[in-house]
C-alpha positions as CSV (number, residue, x, y, z in Angstrom):
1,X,131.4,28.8,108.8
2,X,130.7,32.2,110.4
3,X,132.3,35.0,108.9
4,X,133.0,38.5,111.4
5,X,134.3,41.7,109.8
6,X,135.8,45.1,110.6
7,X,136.4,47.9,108.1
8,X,138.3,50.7,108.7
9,X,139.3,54.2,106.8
10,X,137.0,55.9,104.5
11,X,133.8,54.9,102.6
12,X,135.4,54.2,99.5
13,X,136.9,50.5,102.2
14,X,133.6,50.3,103.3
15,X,132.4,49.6,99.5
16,X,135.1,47.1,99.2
17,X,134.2,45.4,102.6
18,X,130.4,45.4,101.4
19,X,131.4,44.0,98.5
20,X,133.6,41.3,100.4
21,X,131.0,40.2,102.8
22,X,128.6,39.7,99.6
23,X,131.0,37.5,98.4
24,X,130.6,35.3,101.3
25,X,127.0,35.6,101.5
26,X,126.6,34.7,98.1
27,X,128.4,31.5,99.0
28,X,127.3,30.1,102.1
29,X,128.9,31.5,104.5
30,X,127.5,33.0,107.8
31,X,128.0,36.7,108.4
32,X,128.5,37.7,112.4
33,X,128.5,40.8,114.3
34,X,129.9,39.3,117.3
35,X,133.8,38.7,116.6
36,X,133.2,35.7,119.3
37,X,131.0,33.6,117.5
38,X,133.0,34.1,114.3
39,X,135.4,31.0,112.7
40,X,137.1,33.6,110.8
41,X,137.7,37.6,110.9
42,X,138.5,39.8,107.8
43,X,139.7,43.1,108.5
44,X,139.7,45.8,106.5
45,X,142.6,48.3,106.9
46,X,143.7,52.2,106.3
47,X,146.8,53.1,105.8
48,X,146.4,57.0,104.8
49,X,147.9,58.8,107.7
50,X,149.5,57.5,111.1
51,X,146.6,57.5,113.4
52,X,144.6,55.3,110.6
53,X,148.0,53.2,111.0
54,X,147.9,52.7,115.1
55,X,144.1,52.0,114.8
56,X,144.5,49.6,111.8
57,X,147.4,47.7,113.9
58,X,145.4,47.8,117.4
59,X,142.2,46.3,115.2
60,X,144.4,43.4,113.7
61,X,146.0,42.5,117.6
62,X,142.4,42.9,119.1
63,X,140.8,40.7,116.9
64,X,144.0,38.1,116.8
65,X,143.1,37.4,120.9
66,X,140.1,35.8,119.2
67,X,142.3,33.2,117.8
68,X,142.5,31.7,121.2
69,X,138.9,31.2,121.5
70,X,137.0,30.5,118.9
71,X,138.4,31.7,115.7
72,X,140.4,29.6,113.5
73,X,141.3,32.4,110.8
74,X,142.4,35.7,110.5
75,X,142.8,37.5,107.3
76,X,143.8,41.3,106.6
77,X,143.4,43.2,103.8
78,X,143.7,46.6,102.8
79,X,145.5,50.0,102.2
80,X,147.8,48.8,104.9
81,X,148.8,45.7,104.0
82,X,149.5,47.7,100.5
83,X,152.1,50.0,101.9
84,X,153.3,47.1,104.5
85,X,152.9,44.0,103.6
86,X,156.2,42.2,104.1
87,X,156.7,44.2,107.6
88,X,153.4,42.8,108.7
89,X,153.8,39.0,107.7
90,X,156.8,39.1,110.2
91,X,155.3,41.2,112.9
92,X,152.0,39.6,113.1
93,X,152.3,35.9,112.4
94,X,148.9,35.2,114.0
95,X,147.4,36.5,110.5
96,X,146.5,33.6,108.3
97,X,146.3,35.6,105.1
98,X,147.1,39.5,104.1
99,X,145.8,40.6,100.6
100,X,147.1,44.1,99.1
101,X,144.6,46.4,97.5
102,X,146.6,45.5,94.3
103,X,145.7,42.0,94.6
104,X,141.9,42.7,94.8
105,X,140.6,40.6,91.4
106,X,141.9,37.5,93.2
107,X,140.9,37.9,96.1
108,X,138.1,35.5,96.6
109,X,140.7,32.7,94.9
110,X,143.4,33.5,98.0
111,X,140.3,33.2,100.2
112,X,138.9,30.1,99.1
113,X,142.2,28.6,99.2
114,X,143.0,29.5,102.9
115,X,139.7,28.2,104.1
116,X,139.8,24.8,101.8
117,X,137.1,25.7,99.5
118,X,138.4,26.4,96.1
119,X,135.2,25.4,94.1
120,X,135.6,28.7,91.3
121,X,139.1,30.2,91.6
122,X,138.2,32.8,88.3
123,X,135.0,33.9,90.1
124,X,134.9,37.4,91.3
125,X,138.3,38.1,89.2
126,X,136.7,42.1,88.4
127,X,136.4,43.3,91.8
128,X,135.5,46.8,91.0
129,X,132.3,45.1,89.2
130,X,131.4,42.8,91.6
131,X,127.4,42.0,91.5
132,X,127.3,40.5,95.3
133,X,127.4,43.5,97.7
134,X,125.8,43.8,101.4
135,X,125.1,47.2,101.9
136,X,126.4,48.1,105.7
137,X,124.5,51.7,106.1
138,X,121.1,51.1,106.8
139,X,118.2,51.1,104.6
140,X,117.8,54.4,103.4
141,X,121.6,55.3,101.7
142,X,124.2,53.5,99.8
143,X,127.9,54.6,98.1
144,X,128.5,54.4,94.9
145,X,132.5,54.4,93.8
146,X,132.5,55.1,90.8
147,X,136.5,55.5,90.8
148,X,139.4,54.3,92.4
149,X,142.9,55.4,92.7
150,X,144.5,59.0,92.2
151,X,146.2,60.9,89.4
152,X,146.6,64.2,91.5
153,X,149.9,63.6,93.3
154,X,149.1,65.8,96.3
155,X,153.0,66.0,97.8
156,X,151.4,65.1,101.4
157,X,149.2,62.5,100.0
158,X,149.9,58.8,100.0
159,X,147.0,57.3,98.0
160,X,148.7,57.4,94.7
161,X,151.2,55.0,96.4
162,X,149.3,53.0,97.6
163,X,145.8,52.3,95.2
164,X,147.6,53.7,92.2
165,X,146.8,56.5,89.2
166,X,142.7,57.1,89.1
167,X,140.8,54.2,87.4
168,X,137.3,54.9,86.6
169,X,134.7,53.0,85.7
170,X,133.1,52.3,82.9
171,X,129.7,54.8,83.0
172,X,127.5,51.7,81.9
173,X,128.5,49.7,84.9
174,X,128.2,52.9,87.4
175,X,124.7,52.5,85.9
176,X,123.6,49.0,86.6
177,X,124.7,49.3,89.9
178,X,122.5,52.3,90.6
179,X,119.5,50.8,88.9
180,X,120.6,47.7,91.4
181,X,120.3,49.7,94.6
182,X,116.9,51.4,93.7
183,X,115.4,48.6,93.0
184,X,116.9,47.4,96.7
185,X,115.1,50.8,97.7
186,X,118.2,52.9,98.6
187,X,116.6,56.4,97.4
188,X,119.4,58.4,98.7
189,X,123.0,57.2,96.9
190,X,126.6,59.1,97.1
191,X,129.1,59.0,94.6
192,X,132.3,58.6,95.8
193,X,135.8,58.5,94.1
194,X,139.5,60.0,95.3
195,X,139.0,62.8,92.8
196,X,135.1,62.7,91.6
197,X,135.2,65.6,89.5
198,X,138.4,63.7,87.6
199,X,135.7,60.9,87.1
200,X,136.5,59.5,83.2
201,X,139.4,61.3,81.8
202,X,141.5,58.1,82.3
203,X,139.0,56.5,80.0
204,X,137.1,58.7,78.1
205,X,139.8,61.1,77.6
206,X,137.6,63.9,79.0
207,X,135.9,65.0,82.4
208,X,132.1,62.7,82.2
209,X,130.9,63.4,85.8
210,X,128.3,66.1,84.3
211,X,126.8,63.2,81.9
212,X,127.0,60.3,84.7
213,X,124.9,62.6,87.4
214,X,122.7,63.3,84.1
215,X,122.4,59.2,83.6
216,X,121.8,58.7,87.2
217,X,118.8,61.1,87.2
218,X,116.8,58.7,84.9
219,X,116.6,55.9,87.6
220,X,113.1,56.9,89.1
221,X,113.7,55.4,92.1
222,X,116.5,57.6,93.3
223,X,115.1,60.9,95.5
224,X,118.8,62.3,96.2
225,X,121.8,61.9,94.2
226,X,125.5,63.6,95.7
227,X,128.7,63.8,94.8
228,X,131.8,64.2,97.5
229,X,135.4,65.1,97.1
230,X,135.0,67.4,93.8
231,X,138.0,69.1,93.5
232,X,137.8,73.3,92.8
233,X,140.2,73.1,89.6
234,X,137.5,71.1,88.1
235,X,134.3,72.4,89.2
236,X,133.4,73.3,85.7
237,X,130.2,75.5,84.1
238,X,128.4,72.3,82.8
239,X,129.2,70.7,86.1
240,X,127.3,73.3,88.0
241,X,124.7,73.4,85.3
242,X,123.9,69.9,85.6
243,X,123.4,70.0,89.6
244,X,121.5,73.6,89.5
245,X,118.7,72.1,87.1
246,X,118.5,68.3,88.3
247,X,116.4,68.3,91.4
248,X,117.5,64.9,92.7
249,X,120.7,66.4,92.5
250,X,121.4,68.1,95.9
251,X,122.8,71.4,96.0
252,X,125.8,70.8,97.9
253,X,129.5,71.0,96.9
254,X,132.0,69.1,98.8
255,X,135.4,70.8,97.9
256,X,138.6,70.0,99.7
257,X,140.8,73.2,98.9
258,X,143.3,72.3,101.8
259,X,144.7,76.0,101.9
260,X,144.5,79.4,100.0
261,X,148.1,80.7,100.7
262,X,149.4,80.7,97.1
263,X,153.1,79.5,98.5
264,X,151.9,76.1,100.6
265,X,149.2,75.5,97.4
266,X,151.9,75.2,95.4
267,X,154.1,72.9,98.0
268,X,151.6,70.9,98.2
269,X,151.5,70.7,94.4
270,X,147.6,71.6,94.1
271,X,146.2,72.5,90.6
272,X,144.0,75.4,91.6
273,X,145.5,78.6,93.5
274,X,143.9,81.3,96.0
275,X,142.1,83.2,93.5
276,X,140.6,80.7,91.9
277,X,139.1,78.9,94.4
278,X,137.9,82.6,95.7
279,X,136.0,82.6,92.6
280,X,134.8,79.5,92.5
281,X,133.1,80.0,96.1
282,X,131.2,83.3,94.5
283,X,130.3,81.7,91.5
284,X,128.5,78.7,93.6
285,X,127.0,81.2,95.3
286,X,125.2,83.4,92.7
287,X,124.4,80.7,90.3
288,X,123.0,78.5,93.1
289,X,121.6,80.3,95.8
290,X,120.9,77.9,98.5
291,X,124.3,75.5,97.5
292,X,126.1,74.1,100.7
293,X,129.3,74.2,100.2
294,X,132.1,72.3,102.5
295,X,135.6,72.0,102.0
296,X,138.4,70.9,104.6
297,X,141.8,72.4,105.2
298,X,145.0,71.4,106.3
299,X,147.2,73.4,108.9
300,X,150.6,72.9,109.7
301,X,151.5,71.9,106.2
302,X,155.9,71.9,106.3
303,X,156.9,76.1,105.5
304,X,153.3,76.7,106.7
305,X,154.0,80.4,107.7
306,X,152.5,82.7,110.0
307,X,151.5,84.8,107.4
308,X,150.3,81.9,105.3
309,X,147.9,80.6,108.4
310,X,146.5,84.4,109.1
311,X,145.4,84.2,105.3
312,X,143.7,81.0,105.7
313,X,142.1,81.7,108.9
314,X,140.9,85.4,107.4
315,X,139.6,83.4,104.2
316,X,137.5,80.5,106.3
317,X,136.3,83.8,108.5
318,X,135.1,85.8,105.4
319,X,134.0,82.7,103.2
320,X,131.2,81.6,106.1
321,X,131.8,77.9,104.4
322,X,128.3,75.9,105.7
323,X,130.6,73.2,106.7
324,X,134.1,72.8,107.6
325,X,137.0,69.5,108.4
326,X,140.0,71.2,109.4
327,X,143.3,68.3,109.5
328,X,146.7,68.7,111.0
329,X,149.4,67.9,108.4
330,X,150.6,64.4,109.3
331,X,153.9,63.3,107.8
332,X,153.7,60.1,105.7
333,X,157.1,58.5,104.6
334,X,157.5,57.7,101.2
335,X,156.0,61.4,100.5
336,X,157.7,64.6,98.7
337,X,156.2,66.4,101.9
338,X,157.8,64.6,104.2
339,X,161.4,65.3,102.9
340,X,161.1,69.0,103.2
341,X,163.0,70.2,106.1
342,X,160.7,72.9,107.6
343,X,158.6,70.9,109.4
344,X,155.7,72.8,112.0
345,X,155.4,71.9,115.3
346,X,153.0,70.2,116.2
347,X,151.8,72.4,119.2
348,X,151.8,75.1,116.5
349,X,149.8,72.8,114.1
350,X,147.4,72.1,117.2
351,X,146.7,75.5,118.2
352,X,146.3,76.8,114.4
353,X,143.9,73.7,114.3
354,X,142.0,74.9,117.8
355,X,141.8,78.4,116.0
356,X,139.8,77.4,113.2
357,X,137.7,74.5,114.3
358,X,136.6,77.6,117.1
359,X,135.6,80.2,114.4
360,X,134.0,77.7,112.4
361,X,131.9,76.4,115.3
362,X,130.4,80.0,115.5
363,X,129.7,80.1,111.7
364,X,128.4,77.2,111.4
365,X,125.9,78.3,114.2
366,X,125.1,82.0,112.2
367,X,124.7,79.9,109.2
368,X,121.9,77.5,110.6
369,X,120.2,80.6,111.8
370,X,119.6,82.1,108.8
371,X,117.4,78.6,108.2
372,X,115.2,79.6,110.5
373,X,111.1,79.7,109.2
374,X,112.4,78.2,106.1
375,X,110.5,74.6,104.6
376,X,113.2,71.9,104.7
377,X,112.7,68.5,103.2
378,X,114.2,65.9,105.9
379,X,114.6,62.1,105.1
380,X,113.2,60.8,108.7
381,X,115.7,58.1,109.7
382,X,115.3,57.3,113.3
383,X,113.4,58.1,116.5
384,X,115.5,59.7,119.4
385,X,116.2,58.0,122.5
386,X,113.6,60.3,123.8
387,X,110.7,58.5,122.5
388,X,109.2,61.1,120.7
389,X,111.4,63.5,118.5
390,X,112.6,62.3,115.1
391,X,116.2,62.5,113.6
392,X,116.8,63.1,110.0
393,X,118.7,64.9,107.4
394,X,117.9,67.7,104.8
395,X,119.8,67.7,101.2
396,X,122.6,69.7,103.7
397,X,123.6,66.6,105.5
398,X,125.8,63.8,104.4
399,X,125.7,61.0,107.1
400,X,128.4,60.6,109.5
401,X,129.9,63.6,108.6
402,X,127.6,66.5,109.2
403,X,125.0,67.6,111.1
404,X,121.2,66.2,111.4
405,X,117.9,67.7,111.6
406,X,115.1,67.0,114.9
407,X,111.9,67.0,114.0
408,X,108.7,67.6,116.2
409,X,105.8,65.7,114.9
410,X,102.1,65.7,116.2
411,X,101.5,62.6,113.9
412,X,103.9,59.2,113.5
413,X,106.4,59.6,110.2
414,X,107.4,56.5,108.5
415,X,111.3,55.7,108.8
416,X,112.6,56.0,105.4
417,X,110.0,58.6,104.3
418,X,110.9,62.0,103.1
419,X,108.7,64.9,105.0
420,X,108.4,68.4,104.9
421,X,109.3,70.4,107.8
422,X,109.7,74.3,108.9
423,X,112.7,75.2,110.6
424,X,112.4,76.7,114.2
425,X,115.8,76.2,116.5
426,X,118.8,75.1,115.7
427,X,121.8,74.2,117.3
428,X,126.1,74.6,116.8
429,X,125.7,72.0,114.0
430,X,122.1,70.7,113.8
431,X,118.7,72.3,113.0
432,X,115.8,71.4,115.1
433,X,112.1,72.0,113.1
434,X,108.2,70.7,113.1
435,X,106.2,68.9,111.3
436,X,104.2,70.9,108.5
């Protein structure tokens, strides 16, 4: 049987539809690109904010038209069907199977028994430890969740709702799955989580990030190790310790403060308040002096003042963050947010949006130029469609998400290589350098 698969939402899904599809490699099955030749589809949905909602209900009625060719089963799972489960079953009766995030340990027995092949029901019943895992990103990088679930209770914020309180895992396992993928010869590998810098307390009773990344520098293998989605109210002396004297470590801190008006920080029921996170920025800055630092904001959050927007905007213009994601609140039922009458506008939440993404354009650009004549180590990834130049990223670029660095080189590189380069152009986002 050929198997076809879609994932949607952030990389923490794409681990669990990696870890899916290794399931079914594991046992037989045929993995396709091409939804027309598969017998069955699995989708993988978000359900974090609306617009992952219309795409994740557009994916499931596209792929469903494949039911009247070739495919005999289609099967949903996901944030989505978390959150919506009943409402989908009667909505969409051309789905064969839906299976909540919840329902994850049995997973594979729900599947087996759908398609007629219940050989081991119990197998695969510890998903989050799963051995079998096809890694979808190329050879060069893999994630590595190393938690699941949020504590935090953001009042925007739907996660809680729908994957639960954080659940971390065990640092042992973390382990074995890192030594796995370097001996697969990943040398780059992210740690992911809701809350990474939360990573442990659930079970260890205490923040163990700063150990893990210690751990995870043993494994020889590894070149670059990263952490996203540390949040500032945890971003703790060891913690910075630990990634300014590890050089697989790379120095970049990806910090979602969302705001720094003190008044929509607290709405939104954040742990960490203007000052602090003022701080924090200097203090990444004079104990690590080439740190990247990214964060993203939200505008438009419900009593979002004028005032409150001016600050934010005068922050981002005197902070010069290296990299910037800039959201418009979205209302998600079921939230605290949601209930509070003073909704913005959304033409208001669009322009405050246009505003910053502008000004960030422009210091993202002043930022790149100060690169300039400085030695960059690039991981050489591709060739551009021109034949000739190379695309790769520097310890400043997380994939998909930020920018890339051109390289001129007189000689081939190896794919998959690491190189050392000099920086002499750049671009609004990306650096452009030769060779050395």
């Amino acid at each position: 049987m050929k198997i076809g698969f879609v994932s949607l939402g952030c990389s923490k899904n794409l681990v669990d539809t990696e870890k899916t599809i290794g399931m079914f490699k594991a046992n037989n099955y045929e993995i396709v690109s091409n939804p027309e030749k598969a017998d069955a589809i699995v989708i993988n949905t978000c359900g974090f904010i609306e617009s992952a909602k219309e795409e994740a209900i557009n994916t499931i009625l596209e792929m469903a038209e494949y039911k009247k060719k070739k495919c005999k089963y289609l099967i949903v799972m996901g944030c989505l069907v978390e959150r919506y489960k009943e409402e989908l079953i009667k909505a969409i009766p051309e789905v064969d199977l839906f299976i909540k995030y919840s329902d994850y340990n049995s997973l594979w027995k729900q599947i087996e028994k759908l398609l007629g092949d219940n050989k081991e029901p119990d197998k695969y019943n510890d998903f989050d430890n799963v051995d079998e895992r096809v890694i979808s990103t190329g050879e060069n990088y893999a994630y590595l969740k190393i938690a699941d679930g949020c504590s935090n209770r953001c009042t925007y914020c739907a996660i809680p709702y729908i994957r639960g309180p954080q659940k971390s895992r065990k640092i042992e396992d973390i382990i074995k799955e890192a030594n796995k993928l370097a001996d697969e010869g990943y040398k780059e590998i992210i740690l992911i989580a809701q809350d990474t810098t939360k990573y442990g307390i659930d079970i260890y009773g205490k923040h163990r990030l700063a150990e893990l990344l210690e751990e995870l520098c043993k494994i020889e293998k590894i070149h670059w190790i990263r952490f996203l989605y540390a949040y500032p109210e945890t971003i703790d002396d060891k913690l910075i310790k630990v990634v300014k004297e590890n050089e697989k470590i790379c120095k970049y801190f990806d910090i979602p403060i969302q705001h720094i008006s003190d008044t929509v920080l607290k709405r939104m029921n954040r742990q960490s308040n203007g000052e602090s996170i003022r701080n924090l920025i200097k203090k990444l800055r004079r104990e690590i002096p080439d740190v990247v630092i990214r964060t993203t904001v939200m505008v438009g959050f419900p009593g979002e003042t004028k005032q409150d927007f001016e600050e934010l905007y005068n922050f981002i213009k005197e902070a010069k963050f290296d990299k910037l994601g800039c959201f418009m609140y979205s209302k998600e039922e079921g939230t605290p947010a949601a209930r509070i009458k003073e909704q913005v506008h959304y033409m208001t939440k669009k322009s405050r949006y246009n505003k910053i993404m502008s000004m960030q354009k422009q210091i993202s650009k002043e930022n790149l130029e100060n690169k300039t004549g400085k030695n960059v180590e690039v991981l050489v990834e591709e060739v551009a469609f021109d034949g000739k130049t190379y695309v790769g990223r520097s310890y400043m670029d997380v994939p998909e998400i930020d920018g890339i660095v051109y390289i001129n080189s007189k000689e081939n590189l190896k794919l998959g290589e690491f190189t050392k380069t000099t920086v002499k152009d750049v671009s609004n986002y990306d650096l452009i350098a030769e060779k050395e």
